[in-house]
N, C-alpha and C positions, 0 to 999 in steps of 0.2 A: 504494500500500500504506500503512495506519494504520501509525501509530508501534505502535498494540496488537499487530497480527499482525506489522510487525517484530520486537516483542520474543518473543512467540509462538514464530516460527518459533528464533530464534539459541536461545530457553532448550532448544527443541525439540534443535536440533543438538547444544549442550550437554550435555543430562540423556543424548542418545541417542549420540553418537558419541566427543566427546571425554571425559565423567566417565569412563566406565567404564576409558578406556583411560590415565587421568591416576591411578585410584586403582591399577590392576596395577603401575603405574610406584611407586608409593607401595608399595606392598607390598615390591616387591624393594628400595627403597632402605631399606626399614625391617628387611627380612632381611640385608642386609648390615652396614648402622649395628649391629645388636645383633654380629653378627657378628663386627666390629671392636671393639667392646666387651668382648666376651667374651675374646677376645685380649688388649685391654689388662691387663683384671683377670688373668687367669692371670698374666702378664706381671709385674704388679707385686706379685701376692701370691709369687711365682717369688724378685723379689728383697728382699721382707722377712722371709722367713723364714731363719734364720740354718741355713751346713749343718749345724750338729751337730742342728737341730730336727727335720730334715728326717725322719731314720730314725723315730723317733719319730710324728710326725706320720703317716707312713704306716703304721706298727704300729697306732693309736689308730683309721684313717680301717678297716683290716682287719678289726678288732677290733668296728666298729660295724657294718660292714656284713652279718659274721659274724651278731651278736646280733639283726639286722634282719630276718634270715631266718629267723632261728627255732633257732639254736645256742645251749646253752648256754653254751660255750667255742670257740673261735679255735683250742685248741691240740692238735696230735693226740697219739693215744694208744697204745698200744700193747695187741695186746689176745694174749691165747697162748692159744694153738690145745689143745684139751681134747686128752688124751692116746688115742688107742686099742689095747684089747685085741687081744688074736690074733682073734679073732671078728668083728671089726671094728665091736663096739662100743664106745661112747666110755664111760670110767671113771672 
């Protein structure tokens, strides 16, 4: 066998047997890596916010996500109920 179809054949086993199953293994280590990242950050934004910030911060995080959807305001209201006649229509 040439040194040419030795390499032939190994790029052959390569591209066909071991990449594909070298990049699924990449995948899930790069799903976890973010994974644990995402943890970290929660984690340390967890302890730089001071507790008095906290309430706050969740009032403001309410408030945006309110306005994001399409609410004017966050805050409810009260609304009274129209009064009715004996007839039972409203007056």
């Amino acid at each position: 066998m040439s040194l040419r179809n030795s390499l032939q054949q190994t790029f052959r086993r390569l591209s066909g047997e071991l990449l594909p199953e070298a990049l699924e293994n990449a995948g899930h280590r790069i799903a976890g890596l973010r994974k644990r990242l995402d943890h970290l950050n929660c984690s340390l934004a967890e302890r730089a916010l001071p507790a008095d910030r906290k309430s706050r911060v969740s009032e403001l995080s309410l408030d945006h996500k309110a306005r994001k959807a399409g609410q004017k305001s966050a805050r409810l209201t009260s609304v009274k109920a129209a009064k009715k006649t004996r007839s039972g229509k409203e007056a």
